[in-house]
VMD Tcl script that draws the C-alpha trace (Angstrom):
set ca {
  {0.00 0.00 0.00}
  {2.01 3.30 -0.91}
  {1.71 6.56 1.51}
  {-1.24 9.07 1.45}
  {-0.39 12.40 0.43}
  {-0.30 14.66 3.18}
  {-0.65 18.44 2.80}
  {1.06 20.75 5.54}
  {1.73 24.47 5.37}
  {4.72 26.48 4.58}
  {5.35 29.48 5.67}
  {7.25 32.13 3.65}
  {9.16 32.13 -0.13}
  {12.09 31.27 -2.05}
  {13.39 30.83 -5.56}
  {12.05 27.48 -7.65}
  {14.60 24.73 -7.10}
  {14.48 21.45 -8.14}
  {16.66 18.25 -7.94}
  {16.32 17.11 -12.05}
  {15.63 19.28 -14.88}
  {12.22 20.59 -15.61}
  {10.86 19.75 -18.49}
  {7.21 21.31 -19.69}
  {4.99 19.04 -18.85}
  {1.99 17.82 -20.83}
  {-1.10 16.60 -20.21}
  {-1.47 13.00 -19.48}
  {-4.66 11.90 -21.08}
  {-7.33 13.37 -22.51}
  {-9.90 14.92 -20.83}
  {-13.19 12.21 -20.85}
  {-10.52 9.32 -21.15}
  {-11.50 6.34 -18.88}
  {-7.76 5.74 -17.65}
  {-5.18 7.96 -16.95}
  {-1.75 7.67 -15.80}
  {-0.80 8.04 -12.21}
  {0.08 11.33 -11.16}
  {4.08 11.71 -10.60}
  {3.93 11.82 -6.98}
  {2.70 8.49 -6.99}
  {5.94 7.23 -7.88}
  {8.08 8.23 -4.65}
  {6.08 9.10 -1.14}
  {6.57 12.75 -0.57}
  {5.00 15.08 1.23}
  {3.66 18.64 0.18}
  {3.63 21.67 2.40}
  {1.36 24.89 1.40}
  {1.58 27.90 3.56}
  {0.62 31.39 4.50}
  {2.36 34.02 6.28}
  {0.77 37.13 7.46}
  {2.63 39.71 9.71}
  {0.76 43.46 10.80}
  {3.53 46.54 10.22}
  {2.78 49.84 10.98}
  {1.77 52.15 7.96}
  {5.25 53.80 6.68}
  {3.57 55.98 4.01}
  {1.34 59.07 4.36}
  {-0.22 61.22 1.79}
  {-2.40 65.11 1.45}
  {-3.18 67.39 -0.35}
  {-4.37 70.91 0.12}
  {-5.50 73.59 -2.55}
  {-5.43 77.78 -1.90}
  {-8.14 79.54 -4.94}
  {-7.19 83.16 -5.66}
  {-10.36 85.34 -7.84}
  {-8.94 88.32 -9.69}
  {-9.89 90.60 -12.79}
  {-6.12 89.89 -13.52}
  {-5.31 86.42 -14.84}
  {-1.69 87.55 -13.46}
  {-2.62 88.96 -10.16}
  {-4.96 85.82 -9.35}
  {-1.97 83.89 -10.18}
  {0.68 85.37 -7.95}
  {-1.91 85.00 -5.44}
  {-2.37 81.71 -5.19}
  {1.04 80.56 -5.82}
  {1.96 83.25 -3.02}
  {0.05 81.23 -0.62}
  {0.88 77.81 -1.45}
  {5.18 78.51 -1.29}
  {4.99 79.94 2.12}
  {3.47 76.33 2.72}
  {5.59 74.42 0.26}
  {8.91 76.14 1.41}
  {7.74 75.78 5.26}
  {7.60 71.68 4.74}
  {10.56 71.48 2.65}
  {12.82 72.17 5.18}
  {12.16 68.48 6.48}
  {14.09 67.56 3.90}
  {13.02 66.05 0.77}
  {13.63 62.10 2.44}
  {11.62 62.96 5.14}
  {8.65 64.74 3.21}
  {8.51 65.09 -0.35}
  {6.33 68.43 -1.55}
  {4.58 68.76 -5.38}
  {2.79 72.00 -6.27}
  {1.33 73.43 -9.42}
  {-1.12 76.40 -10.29}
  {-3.74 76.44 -13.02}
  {-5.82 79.19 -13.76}
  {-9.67 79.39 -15.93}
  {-11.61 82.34 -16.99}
  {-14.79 83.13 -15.39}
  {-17.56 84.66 -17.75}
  {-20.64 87.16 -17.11}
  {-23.50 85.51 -17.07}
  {-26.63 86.06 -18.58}
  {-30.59 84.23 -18.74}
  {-31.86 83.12 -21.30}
  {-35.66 82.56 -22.31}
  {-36.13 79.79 -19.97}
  {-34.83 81.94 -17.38}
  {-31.44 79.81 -17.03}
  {-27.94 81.75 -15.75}
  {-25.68 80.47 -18.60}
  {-22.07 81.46 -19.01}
  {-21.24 84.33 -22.02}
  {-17.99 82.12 -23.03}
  {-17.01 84.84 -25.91}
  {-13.25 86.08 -25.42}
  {-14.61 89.77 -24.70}
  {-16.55 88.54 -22.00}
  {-14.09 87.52 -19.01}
  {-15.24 88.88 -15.76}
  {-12.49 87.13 -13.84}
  {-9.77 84.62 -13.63}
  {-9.81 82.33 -11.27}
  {-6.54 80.35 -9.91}
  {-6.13 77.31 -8.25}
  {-2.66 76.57 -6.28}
  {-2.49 72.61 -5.22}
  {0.05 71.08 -2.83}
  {0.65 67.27 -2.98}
  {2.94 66.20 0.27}
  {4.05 62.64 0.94}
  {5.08 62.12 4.04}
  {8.34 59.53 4.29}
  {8.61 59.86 8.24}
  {5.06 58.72 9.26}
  {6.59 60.23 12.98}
  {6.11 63.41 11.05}
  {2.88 63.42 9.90}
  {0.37 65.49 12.25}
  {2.86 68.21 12.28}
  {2.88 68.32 8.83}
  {-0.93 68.18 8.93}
  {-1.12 70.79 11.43}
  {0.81 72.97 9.31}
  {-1.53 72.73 6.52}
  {-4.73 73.24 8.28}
  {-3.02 76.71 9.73}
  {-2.01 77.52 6.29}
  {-5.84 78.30 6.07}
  {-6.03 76.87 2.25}
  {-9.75 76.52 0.88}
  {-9.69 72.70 0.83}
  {-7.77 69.91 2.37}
  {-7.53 66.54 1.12}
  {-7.83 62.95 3.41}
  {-4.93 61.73 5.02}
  {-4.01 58.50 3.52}
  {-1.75 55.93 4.70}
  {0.46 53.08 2.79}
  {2.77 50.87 3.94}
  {5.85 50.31 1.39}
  {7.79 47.25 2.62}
  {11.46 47.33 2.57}
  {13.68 44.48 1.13}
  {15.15 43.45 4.13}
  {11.22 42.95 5.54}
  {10.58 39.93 3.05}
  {13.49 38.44 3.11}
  {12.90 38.21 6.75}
  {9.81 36.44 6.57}
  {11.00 34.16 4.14}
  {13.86 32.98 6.06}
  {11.55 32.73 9.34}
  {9.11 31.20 6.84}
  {11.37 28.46 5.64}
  {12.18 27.45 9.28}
  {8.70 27.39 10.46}
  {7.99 25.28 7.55}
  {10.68 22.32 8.34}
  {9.45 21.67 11.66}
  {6.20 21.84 10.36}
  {7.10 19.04 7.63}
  {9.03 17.22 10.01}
  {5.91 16.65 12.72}
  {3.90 15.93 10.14}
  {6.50 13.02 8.77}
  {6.95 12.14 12.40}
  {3.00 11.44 13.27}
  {2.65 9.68 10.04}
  {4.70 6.90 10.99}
  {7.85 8.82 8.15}
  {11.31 10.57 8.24}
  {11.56 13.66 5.70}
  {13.85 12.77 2.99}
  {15.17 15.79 0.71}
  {13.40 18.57 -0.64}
  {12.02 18.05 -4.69}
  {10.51 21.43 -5.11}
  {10.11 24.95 -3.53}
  {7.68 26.98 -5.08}
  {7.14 30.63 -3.67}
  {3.99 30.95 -6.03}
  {2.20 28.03 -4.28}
  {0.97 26.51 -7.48}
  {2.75 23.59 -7.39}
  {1.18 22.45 -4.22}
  {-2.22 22.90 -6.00}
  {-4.03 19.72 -6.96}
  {-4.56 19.85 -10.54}
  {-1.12 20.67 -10.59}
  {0.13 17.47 -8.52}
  {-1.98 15.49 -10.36}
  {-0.91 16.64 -13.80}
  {-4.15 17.73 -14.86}
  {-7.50 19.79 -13.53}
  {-10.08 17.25 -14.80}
  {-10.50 13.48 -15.65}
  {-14.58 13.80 -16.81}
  {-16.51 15.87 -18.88}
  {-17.78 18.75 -16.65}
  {-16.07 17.27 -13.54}
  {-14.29 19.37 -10.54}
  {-11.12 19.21 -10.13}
  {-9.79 16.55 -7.70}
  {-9.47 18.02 -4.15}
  {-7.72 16.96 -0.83}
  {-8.51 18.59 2.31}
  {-5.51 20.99 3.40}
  {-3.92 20.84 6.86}
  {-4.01 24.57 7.58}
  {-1.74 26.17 9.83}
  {-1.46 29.82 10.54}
  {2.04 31.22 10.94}
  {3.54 33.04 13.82}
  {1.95 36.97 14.18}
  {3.82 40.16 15.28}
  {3.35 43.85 14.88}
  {6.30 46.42 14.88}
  {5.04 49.73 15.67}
  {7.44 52.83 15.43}
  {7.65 54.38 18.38}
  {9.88 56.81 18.30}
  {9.45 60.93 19.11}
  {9.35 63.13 16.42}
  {12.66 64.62 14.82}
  {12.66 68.59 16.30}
  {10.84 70.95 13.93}
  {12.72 73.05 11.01}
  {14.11 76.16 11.49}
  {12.04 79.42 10.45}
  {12.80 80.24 6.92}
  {13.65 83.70 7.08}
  {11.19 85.73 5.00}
  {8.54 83.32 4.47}
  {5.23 83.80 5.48}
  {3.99 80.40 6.50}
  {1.81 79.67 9.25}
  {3.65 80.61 13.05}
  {4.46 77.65 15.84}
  {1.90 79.01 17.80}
  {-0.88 78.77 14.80}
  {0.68 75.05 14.05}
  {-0.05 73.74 17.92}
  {-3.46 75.03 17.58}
  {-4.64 72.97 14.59}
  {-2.73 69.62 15.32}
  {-4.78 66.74 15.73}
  {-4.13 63.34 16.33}
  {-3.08 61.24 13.44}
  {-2.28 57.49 14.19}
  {-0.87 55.43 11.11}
  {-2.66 52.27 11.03}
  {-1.06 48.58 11.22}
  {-1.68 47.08 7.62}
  {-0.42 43.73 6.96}
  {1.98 41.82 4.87}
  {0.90 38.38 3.17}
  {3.41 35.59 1.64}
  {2.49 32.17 0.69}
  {4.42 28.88 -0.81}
  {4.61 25.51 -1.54}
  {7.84 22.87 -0.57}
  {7.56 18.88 -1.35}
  {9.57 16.80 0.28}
  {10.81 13.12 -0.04}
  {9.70 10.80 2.70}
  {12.16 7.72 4.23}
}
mol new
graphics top color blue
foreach p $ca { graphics top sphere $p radius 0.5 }
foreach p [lrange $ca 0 end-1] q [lrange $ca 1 end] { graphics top cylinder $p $q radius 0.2 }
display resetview
């Protein structure tokens, strides 16, 4: 009698490996055909091992906007305007220093028209070149916000900027590189004792590994058995998994805030006092980070 297949979990990633060439692989009967072959697994006990890891990290990202609107008979005037108010801001969060916050502004102006009624009694717009009544300007600010420890100072600076609208914080979380590889090396370990207890309550020893798959695929059951269907209209053949969740943790930054810029000399941004009255409290949330992947070992 040969071994059942047993399915455990792995937890984490790493680059495809395999102990013989690959060769593409094609199906092994048709699909309707009364016999098939035996799947390839069927030829050497092994066991497979699909898993999940989920961690929760701290939102490292943050993102706002805020607009200033200028209304002049001058297309020029309404322009200087609005870009007057929106570089005292941009110049005030600058000095953070672009790694820290990153700043994006632009200004766009439209003409207003007189307006007249027509029969119906309906205000429409008189858009004829010698009928301008004003211009209209529109100064935007786009800060991201690299230092998360920064971000309801940067906030508060906004709101005392007084600009006519302010955008939603948003928060992201942008994983660094050494982050995954982390988790796939914890991932990897996690998933040997795993295989190994399974082995061991099956009666087995773990022999060497035949295939790591960070994709998972391989681990999937139409893949192991070569094929998604044996009958016309059929499901796939399915096993029930052996699901085990990996290990949790959170890493929350806490850390006090870097000291605020100097005063640019000149400027006419919002004062410290104004900043401290309009800060709020702005918590990055804990978003998580998801890895999954599929090992088969030989079994003694």
């Amino acid at each position: 009698m040969r071994p059942s297949l047993t399915l455990a979990l792995l937890l984490g990633a790493a680059p495809v490996v395999a102990s013989a060439p690959v060769l593409a692989q094609t199906p092994p009967a048709t699909i309707g055909d009364r016999y098939i072959p035996a799947p390839w697994w069927m030829r050497d006990p092994v066991i497979a091992s699909v898993g999940q890891v989920r961690v929760e990290i701290q939102a490292n990202r943050a993102f706002v906007s805020a607009s200033f609107q200028s209304v002049d008979r001058s297309v020029t005037e309404a322009s200087r305007a609005a870009a007057d108010q929106v570089r005292a801001l941009s110049q005030s969060l600058s000095a953070y220093g672009a790694d820290k916050v990153r700043v994006e502004t632009s200004v766009t102006t439209r003409p207003l028209y007189d307006q007249y009624r027509d029969e119906n009694g309906v205000m429409r717009d008189n858009t004829r070149a010698d009928r301008v009544a004003r211009y209209q300007a529109d100064a935007s600010v786009s800060v991201t916000v690299r230092d998360v420890r920064l971000i309801e100072r940067v906030y508060a600076t906004i709101v005392a900027s007084r600009p006519t609208s302010i955008g939603q914080v948003n928060f992201n979380l942008e994983p660094e590189n050494s982050w995954k590889a982390n988790l796939q090396a914890e991932a990897m370990k996690d998933a040997r004792r795993r295989a190994e207890a399974a082995a061991t309550n099956a009666g087995a020893t773990l022999g060497r590994v035949k295939i790591i798959d960070p994709s998972g695929r391989v681990c999937q059951t139409d893949v192991l058995a070569g094929w998604p269907s044996y009958a016309v209209g059929g499901q796939a053949t399915t096993v029930d998994d052996i699901v085990v969740t990996g290990s949790r943790s959170e890493a929350r930054m806490e850390f006090a805030a870097p000291p605020p810029p100097a005063p640019i000399s000149g400027g006419e941004g919002p004062s410290e006092a104004q900043i401290e009255a309009a800060r709020l409290a702005l918590q990055p949330p804990l978003q998580t980070l998801t890895d999954s992947a599929c090992v088969i070992y030989g079994l003694n």
